[in-house]
C-alpha positions as CSV (number, residue, x, y, z in Angstrom):
1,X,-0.8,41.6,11.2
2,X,-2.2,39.6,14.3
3,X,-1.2,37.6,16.9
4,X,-0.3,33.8,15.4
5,X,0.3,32.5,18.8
6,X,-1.1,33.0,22.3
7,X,0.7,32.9,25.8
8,X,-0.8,32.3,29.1
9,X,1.5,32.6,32.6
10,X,0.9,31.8,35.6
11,X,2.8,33.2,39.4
12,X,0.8,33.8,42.4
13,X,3.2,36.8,43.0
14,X,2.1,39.7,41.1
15,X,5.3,41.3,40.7
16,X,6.9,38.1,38.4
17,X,3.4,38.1,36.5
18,X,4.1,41.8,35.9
19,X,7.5,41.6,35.2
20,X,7.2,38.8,32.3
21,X,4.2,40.8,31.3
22,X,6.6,43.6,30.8
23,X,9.5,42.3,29.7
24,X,9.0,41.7,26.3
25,X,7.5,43.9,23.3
26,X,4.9,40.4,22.7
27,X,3.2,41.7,19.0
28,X,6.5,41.9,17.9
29,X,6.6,37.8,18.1
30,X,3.3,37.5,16.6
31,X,1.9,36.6,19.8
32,X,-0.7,37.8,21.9
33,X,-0.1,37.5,25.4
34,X,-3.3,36.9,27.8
35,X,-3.9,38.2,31.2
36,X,-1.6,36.1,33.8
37,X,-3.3,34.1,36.1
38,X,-3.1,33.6,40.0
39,X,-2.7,30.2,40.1
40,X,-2.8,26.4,38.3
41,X,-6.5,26.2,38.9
42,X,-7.4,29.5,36.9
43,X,-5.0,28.1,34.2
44,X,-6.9,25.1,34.1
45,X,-10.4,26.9,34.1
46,X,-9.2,29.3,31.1
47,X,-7.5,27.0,29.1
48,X,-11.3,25.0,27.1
49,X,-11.7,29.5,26.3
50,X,-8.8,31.2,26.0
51,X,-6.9,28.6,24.2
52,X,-3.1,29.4,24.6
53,X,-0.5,27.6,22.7
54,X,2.7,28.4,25.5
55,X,2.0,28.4,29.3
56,X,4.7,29.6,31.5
57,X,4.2,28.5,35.1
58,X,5.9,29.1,38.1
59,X,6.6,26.0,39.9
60,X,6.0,27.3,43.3
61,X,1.9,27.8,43.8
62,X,-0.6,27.1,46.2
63,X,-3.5,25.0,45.6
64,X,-1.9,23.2,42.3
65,X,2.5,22.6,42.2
66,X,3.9,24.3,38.9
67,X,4.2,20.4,38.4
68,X,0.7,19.3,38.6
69,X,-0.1,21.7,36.4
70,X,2.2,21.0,33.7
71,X,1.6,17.3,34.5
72,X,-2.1,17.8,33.6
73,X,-1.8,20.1,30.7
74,X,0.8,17.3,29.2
75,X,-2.0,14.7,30.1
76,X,-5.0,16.9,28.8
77,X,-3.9,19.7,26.6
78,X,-0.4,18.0,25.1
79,X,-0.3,20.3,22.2
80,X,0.5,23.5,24.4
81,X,4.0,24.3,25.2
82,X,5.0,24.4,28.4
83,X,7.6,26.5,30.5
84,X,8.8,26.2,34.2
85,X,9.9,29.2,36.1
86,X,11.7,28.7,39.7
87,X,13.5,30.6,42.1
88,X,15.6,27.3,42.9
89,X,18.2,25.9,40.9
90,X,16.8,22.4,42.2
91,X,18.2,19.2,40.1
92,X,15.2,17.1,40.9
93,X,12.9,20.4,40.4
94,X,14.6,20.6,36.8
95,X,14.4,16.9,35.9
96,X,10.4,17.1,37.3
97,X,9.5,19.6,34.8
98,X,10.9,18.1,31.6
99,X,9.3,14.8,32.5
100,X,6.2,16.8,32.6
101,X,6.5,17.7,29.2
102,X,8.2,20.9,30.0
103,X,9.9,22.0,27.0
104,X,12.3,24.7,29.6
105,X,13.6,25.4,32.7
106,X,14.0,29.6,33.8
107,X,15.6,30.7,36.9
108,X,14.2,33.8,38.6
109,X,14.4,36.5,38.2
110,X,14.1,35.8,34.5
111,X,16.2,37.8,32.5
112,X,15.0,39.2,29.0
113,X,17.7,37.0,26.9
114,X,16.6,34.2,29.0
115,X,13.5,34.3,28.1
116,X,13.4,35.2,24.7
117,X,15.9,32.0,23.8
118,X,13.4,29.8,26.0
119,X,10.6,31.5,23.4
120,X,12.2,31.1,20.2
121,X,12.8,27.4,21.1
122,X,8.8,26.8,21.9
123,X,7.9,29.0,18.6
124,X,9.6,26.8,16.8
125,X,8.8,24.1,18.3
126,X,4.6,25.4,17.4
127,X,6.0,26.2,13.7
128,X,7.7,22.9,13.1
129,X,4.2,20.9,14.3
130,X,2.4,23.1,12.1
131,X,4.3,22.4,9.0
132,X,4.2,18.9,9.6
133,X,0.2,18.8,10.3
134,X,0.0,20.6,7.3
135,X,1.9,18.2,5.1
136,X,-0.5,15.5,6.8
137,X,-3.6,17.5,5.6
138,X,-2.2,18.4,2.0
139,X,-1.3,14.4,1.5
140,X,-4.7,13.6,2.9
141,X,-6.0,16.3,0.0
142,X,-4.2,15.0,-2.5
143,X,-5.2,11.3,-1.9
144,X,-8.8,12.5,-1.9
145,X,-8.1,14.5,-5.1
146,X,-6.1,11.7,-7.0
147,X,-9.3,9.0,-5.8
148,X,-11.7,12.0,-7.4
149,X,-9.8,12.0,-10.4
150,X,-10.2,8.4,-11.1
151,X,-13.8,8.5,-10.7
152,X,-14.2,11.4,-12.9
153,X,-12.0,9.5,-15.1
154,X,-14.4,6.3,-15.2
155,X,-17.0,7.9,-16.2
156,X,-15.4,10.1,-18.6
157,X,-14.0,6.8,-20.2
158,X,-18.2,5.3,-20.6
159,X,-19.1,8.9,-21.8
160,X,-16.1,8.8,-24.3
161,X,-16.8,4.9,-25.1
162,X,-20.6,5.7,-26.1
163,X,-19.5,8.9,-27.8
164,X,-16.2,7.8,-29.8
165,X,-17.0,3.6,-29.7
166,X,-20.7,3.0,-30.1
167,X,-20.5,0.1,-31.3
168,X,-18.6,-1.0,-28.6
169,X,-19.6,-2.4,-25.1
170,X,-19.0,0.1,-22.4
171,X,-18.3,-0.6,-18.4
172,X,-21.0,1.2,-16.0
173,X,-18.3,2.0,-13.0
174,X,-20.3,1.2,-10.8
175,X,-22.1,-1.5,-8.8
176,X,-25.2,0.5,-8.5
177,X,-28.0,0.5,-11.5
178,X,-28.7,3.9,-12.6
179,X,-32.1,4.1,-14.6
180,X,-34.6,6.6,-14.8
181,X,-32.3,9.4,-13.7
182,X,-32.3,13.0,-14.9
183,X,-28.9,15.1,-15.9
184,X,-27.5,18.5,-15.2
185,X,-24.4,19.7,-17.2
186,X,-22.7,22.2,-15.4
187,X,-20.6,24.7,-17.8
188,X,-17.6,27.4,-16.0
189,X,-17.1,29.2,-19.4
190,X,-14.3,31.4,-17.7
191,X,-11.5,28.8,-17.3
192,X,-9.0,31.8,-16.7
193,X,-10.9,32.6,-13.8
194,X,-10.8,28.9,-12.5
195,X,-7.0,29.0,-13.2
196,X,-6.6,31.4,-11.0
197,X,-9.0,30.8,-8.2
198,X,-7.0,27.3,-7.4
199,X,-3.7,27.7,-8.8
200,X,-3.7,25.8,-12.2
201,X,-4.0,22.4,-10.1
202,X,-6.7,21.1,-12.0
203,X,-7.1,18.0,-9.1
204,X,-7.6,20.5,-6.4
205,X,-10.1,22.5,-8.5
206,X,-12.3,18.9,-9.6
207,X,-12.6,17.9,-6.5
208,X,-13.6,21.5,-4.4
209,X,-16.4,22.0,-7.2
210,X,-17.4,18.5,-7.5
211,X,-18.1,18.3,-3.3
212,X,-19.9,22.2,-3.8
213,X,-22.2,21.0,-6.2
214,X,-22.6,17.5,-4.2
215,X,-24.1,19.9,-1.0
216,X,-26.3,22.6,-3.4
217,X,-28.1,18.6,-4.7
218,X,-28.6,16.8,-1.4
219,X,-30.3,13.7,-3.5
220,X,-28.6,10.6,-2.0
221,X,-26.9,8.2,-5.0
222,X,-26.4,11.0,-7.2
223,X,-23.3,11.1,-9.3
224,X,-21.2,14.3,-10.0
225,X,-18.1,13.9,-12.3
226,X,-15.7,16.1,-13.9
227,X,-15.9,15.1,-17.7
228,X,-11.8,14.8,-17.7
229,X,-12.0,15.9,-21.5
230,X,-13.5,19.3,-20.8
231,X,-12.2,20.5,-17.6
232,X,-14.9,23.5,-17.3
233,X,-18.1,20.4,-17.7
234,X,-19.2,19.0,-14.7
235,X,-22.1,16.2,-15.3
236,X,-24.2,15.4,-13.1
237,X,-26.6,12.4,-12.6
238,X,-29.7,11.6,-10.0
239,X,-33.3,10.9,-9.8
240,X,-35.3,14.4,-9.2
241,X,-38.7,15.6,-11.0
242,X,-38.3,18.9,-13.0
243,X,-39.1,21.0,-10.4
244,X,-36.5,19.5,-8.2
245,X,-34.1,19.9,-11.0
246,X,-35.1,23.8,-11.3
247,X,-34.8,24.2,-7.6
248,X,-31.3,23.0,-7.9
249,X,-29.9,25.2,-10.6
250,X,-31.0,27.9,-8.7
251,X,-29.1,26.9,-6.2
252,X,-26.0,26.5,-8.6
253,X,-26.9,29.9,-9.7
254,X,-26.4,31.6,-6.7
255,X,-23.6,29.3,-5.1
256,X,-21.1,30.6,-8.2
257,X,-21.4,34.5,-8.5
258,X,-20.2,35.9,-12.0
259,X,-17.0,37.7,-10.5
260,X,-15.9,34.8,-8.6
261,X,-16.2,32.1,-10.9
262,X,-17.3,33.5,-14.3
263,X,-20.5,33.0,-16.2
264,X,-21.8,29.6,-15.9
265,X,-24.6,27.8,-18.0
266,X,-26.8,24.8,-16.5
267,X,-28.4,22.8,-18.5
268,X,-31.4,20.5,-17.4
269,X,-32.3,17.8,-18.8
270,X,-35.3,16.5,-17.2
271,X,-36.0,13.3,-19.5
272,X,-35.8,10.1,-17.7
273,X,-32.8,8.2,-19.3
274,X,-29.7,5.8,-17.8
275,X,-26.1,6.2,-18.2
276,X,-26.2,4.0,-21.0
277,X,-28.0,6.8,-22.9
278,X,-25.2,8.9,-21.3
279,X,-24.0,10.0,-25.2
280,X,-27.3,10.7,-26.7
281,X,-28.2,12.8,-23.6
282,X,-24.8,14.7,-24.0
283,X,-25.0,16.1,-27.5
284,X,-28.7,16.6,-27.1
285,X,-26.8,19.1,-23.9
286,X,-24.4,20.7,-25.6
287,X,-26.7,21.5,-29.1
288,X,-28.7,23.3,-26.5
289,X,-26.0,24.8,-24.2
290,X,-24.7,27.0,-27.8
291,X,-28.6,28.3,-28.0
292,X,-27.5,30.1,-24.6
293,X,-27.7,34.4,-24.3
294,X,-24.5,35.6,-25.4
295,X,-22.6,37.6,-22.5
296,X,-21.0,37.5,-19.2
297,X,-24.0,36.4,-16.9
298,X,-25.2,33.2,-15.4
299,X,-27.7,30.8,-17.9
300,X,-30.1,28.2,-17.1
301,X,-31.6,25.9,-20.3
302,X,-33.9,23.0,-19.8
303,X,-33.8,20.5,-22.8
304,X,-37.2,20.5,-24.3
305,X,-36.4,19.5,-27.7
306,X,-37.5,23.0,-29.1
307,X,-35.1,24.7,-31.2
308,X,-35.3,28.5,-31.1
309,X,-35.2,29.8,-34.5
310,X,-31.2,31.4,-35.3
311,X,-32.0,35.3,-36.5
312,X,-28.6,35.1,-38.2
313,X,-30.3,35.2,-41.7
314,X,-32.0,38.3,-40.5
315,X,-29.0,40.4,-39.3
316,X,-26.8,39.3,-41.7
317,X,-28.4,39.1,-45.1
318,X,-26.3,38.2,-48.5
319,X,-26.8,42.2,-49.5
320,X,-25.1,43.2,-46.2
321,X,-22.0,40.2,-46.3
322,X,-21.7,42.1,-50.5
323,X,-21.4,45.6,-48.9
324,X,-19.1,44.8,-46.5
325,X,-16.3,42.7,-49.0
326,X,-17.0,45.8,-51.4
327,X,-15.6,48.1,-48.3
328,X,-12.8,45.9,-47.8
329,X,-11.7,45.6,-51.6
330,X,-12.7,49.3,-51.3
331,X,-9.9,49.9,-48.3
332,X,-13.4,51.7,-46.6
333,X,-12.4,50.2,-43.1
334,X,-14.8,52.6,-41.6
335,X,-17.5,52.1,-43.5
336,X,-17.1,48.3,-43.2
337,X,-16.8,48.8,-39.5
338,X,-20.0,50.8,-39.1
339,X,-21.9,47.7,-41.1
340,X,-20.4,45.0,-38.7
341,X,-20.7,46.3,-35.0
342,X,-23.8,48.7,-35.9
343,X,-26.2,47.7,-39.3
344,X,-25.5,43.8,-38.4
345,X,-25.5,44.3,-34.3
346,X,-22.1,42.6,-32.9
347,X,-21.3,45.7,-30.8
348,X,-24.6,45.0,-29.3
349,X,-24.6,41.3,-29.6
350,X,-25.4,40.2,-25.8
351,X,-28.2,43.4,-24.7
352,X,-29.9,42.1,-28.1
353,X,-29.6,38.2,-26.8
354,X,-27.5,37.3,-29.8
355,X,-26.7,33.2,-29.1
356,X,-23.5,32.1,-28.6
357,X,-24.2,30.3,-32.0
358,X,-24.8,32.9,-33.7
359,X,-22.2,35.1,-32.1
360,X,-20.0,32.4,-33.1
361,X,-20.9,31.7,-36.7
362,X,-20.8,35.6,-37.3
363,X,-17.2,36.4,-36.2
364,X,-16.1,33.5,-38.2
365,X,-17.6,34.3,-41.3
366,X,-16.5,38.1,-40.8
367,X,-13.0,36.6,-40.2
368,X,-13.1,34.7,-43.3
369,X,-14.5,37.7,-45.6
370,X,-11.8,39.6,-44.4
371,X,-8.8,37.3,-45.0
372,X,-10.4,36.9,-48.3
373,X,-10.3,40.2,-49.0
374,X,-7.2,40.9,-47.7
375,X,-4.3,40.6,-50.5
376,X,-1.3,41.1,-48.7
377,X,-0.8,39.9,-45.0
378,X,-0.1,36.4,-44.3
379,X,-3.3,34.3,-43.6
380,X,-1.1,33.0,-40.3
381,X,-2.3,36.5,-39.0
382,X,-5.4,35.6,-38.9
383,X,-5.5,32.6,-37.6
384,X,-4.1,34.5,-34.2
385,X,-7.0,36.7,-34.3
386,X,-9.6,33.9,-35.0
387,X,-7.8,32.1,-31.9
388,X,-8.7,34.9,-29.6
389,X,-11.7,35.4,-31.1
390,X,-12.4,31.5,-30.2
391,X,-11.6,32.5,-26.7
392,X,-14.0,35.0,-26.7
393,X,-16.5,32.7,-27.3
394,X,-15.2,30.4,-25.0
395,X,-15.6,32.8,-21.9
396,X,-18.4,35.0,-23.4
397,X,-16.7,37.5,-23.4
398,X,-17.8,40.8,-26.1
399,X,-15.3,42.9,-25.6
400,X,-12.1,41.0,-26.6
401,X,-14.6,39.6,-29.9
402,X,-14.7,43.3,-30.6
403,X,-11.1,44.2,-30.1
404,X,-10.1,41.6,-32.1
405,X,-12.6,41.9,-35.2
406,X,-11.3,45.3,-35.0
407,X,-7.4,43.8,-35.4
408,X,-8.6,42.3,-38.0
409,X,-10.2,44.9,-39.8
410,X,-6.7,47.4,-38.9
411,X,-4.7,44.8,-40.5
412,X,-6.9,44.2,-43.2
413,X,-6.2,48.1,-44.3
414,X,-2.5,47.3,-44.0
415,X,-2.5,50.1,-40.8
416,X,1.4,49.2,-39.0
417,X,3.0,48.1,-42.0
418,X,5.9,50.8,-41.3
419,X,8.0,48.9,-44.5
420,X,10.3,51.9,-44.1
421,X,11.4,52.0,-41.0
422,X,14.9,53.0,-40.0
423,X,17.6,51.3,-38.6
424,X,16.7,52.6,-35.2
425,X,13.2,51.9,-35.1
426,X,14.5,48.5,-36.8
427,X,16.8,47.8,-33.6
428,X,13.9,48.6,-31.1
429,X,11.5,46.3,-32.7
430,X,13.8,43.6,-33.1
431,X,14.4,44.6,-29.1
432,X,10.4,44.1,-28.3
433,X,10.1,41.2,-30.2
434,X,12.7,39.4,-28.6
435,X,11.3,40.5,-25.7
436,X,7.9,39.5,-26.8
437,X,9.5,35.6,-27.2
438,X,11.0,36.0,-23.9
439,X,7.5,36.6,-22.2
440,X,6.1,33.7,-24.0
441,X,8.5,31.4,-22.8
442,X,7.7,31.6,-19.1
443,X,4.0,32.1,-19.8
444,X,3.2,30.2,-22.2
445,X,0.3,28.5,-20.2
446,X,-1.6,31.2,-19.6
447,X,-3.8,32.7,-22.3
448,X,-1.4,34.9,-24.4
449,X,-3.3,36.6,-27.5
450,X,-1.3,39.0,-30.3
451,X,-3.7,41.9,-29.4
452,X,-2.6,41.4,-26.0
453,X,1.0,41.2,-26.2
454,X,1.1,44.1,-28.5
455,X,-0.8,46.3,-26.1
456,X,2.1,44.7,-23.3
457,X,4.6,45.7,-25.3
458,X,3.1,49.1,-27.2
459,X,3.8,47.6,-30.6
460,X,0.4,47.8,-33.0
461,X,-0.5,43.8,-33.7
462,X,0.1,43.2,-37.2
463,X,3.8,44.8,-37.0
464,X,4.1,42.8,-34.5
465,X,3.0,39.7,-35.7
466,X,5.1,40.3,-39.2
467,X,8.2,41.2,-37.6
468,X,7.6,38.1,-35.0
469,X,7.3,35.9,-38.2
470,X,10.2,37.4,-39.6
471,X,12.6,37.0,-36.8
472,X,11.6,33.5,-35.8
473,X,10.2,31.4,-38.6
474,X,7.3,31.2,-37.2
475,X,4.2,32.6,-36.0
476,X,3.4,34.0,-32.1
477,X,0.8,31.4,-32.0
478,X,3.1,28.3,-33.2
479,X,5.8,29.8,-30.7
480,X,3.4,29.5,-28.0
481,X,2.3,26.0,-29.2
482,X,6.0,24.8,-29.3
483,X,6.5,26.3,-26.0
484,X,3.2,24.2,-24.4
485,X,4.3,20.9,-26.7
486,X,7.9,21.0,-25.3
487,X,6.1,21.3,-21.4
488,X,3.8,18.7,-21.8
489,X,6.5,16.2,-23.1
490,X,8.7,17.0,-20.1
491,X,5.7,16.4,-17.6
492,X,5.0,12.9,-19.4
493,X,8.3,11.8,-18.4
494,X,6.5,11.4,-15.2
495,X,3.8,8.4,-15.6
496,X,2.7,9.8,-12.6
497,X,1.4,12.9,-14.5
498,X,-2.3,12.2,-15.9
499,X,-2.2,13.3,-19.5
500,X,-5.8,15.5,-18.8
501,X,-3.6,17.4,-15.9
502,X,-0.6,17.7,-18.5
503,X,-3.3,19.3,-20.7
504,X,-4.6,21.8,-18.3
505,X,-1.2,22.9,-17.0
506,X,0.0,23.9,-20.3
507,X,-2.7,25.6,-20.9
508,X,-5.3,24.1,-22.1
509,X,-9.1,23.6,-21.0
510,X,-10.2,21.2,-23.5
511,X,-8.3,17.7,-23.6
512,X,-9.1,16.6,-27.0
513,X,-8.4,19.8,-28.7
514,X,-4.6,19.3,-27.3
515,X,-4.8,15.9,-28.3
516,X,-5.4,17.2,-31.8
517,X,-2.3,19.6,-31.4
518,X,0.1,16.9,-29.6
519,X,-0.7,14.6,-32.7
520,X,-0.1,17.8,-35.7
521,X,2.8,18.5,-33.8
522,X,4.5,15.1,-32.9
523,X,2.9,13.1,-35.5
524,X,1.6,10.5,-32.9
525,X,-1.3,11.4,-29.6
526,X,-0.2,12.0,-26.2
527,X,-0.8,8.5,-25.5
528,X,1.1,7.0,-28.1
529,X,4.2,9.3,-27.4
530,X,4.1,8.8,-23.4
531,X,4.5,4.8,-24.5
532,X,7.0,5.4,-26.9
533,X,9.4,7.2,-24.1
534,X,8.6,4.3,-21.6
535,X,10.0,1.8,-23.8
536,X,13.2,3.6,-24.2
């Protein structure tokens, strides 16, 4: 580890500079411990360089009094620490150096304790105005985050208004006209990633993204906003030909590498509009956003109004979706395999620039066919595939589309059943699962999935799933639900708590979607409930 602090002393005999030099193993205080100087003038001339945080100083030197110089680095450099060392036990010496700013007086010959207590007091001291400058700088942040969020949340509230309330007038927040201006939607599909790159503080992460993408534009009066519904969007407004606009997702591109931030998608849309249009320009954004390459690597679309033809049809004809419900009715898993991944192309979905649409409307209908065809497992099962699955999608990601269609297919064929177990093997699975419900408990707001917790807990999914089910009265998924619900109602006891934080902190990137949840779970919206509690 290296030195947190730095020391600077001063004697114009070279057997005390030697001796303090000496006296103490310094990198075992964190501190680094310059080359003494002569005299006050040197300390002055190092200090703008070198930069120390303690100066001990003799008070007996020519040229410049051990007081001077502690008088002027009070004066000029009040943040250093100072220390006085004397051969005299002098009372007016003594009282001259803590009127200095002098934090201690050390008689020579200074011994090792004596020294080491006068450190400790200046370390802490350093450690204690640290702290407190750093509670400064994270109230100053949070201020700046909580002003951000507002912002975001204004024009979040027109977008919302012109998307949900067309019919009804809408506030421009803002004095300034916007007309003519072009848009760029800005898409982190990887909101794991994001989680973990700031924490889950969803204010820290909006406003550090927002001011990035605010430097890669340079266009004065543009707009940036976090739409507060979809944590991952950020929309962006300003006047800038297409070119411009190209010039600037390239630099979005390569401001947000894949393994830092995830895959992102920018979408252009160069049509002069005004936030009034602010809706229509949306939709017309996301319809093309889902025409995006399928897989994890960065994607830039311009909005053209040319819809590229789906190749769905093609891959996955009526014969094909007949052969593979007759494999599954057939309990030929393998066969049925082979059709999905290699006759249709899933295993290859993102080298053969699948879309995410049609990656998307494939793995659901596959889901679905096998459900259908399944006879005997609860169809609660597969919703907790389809919901990994539908994350996935969400962070383009192949591989856990894969594992999970494969889940589906293994629990399709009834594979884990184990319906005569014994009592032993019944003891350690009621052990796991328990254990299982224990995990979910304290991390229930991060992105929990049945494949995955069986592979945590080396018990194949669908066992677990039915045993889960079995134990609990209810399904991993609606565990994990309860678990969030229960969270978010807690945090609404604070009014401070914005109900789009609340979201994200249990868990979820998408603000309407857990406004659908919070109402199917507590019969009323988040907003409704957080007024009910305030009246009580």
């Amino acid at each position: 580890m290296g030195a947190k602090y730095k020391v600077l002393s001063a004697d114009d005999e070279l057997w005390s500079r030697e001796n303090i030099r000496r006296m103490l193993s310094w990198e075992d205080y964190s501190i680094d411990f310059l080359e003494p100087a002569c005299d006050g003038e040197e300390v002055l001339e190092r200090i703008p360089q070198e930069k120390p945080d303690i100066v001990i100083t003799d008070i007996n030197m020519p040229f410049i009094s051990g007081l001077e110089l502690l008088d002027k680095i009070h004066t000029e450099y009040p943040d250093i620490i100072t220390l006085a060392v004397s051969g005299y036990d002098d009372f007016q010496k003594v009282k001259g150096v803590f009127m200095a700013g002098g934090i201690d007086y050390l008689l020579k010959p200074v011994g090792r304790e004596q020294l080491v207590g006068s450190l400790s007091k200046a370390l802490k001291t350093l450690e204690e105005r640290e702290a407190e400058k750093a509670s400064k700088e994270d109230n100053r942040l949070r201020e700046n985050y909580i002003s951000s969020f507002f912002e975001d949340d204004e024009f979040s509230s027109l977008l919302n208004g012109k998307l949900f309330r067309p019919g009804k007038e809408s506030h421009v927040p803002s004095t300034r006209v916007f007309s003519e201006i072009s848009t760029i939607l800005v898409k982190f599909h990887d909101v794991e990633i994001l989680k973990q790159n700031y924490n889950k503080d969803v204010l820290r992460m909006s406003y550090d993204i927002k001011e990035r993408l605010r430097e890669l534009i340079d266009v004065e009066g543009s707009i940036v906003f976090q739409y507060t519904d979809k944590v991952n969007e950020f929309i962006i407004e300003l006047n800038a030909t297409p070119a411009r606009l190209r010039l600037i997702a390239d630099r979005i591109y390569a401001a947000f590498p894949i393994e830092k931030q995830g895959p992102v998608t920018i979408v252009l849309h160069a049509q002069a509009s005004s936030l009034d249009d602010i809706a229509t320009v949306y939709r017309e954004m996301i319809a093309e956003l889902v025409s995006r390459p399928f897989g994890r690597r960065h994607s830039i679309i311009a909005c053209n109004g040319i819809r590229r033809k789906s190749k769905l049809q093609d891959r996955f004809t009526d014969r094909l979706e007949a052969q593979i419900a007759t494999c599954l009715e057939n309990n030929d898993i393998s066969k049925a395999r082979s059709l999905i991944m290699e006759t249709a192309g899933l295993e290859k979905c993102d080298s053969e620039e699948w879309s995410l649409f049609e990656v998307t409307q494939f793995t659901t209908r596959m889901i679905n066919i096998i459900a259908e065809a399944d006879k005997t497992s609860n169809s609660r099962t597969y919703e907790e595939v389809q919901d990994a699955i539908n994350y996935g999608l969400r962070s383009l990601n192949k591989d856990i589309i894969l594992d999970n269609i494969e889940l589906a297919l293994r629990i399709g064929a009834g594979s884990g059943a184990a319906s005569n177990a014994g009592s032993s093997e019944n003891s350690t699975i009621s052990e796991q699962v328990e254990s299982v419900r224990d995990y979910i408990a304290e991390h229930y707001m991060d992105h929990l999935t049945l494949s995955d917790l069986a592979q945590q807990f080396y018990v194949e999914p669908s066992y677990l799933s039915k045993k889960f089910s079995q134990k609990y009265n209810e399904t991993i998924t609606a565990c994990i639900t309860r678990c969030r619900m229960e969270k978010a109602k807690e945090l609404m006891e604070d009014e401070n708590n914005k109900l789009e934080v609340i979201s994200f902190k249990v868990g979820y990137d998408d603000y309407n979607y857990f406004s659908r949840v919070f109402r199917r779970c507590e019969k009323k919206s988040p907003t409704e409930y957080r007024n009910s509690i305030s009246k009580k």
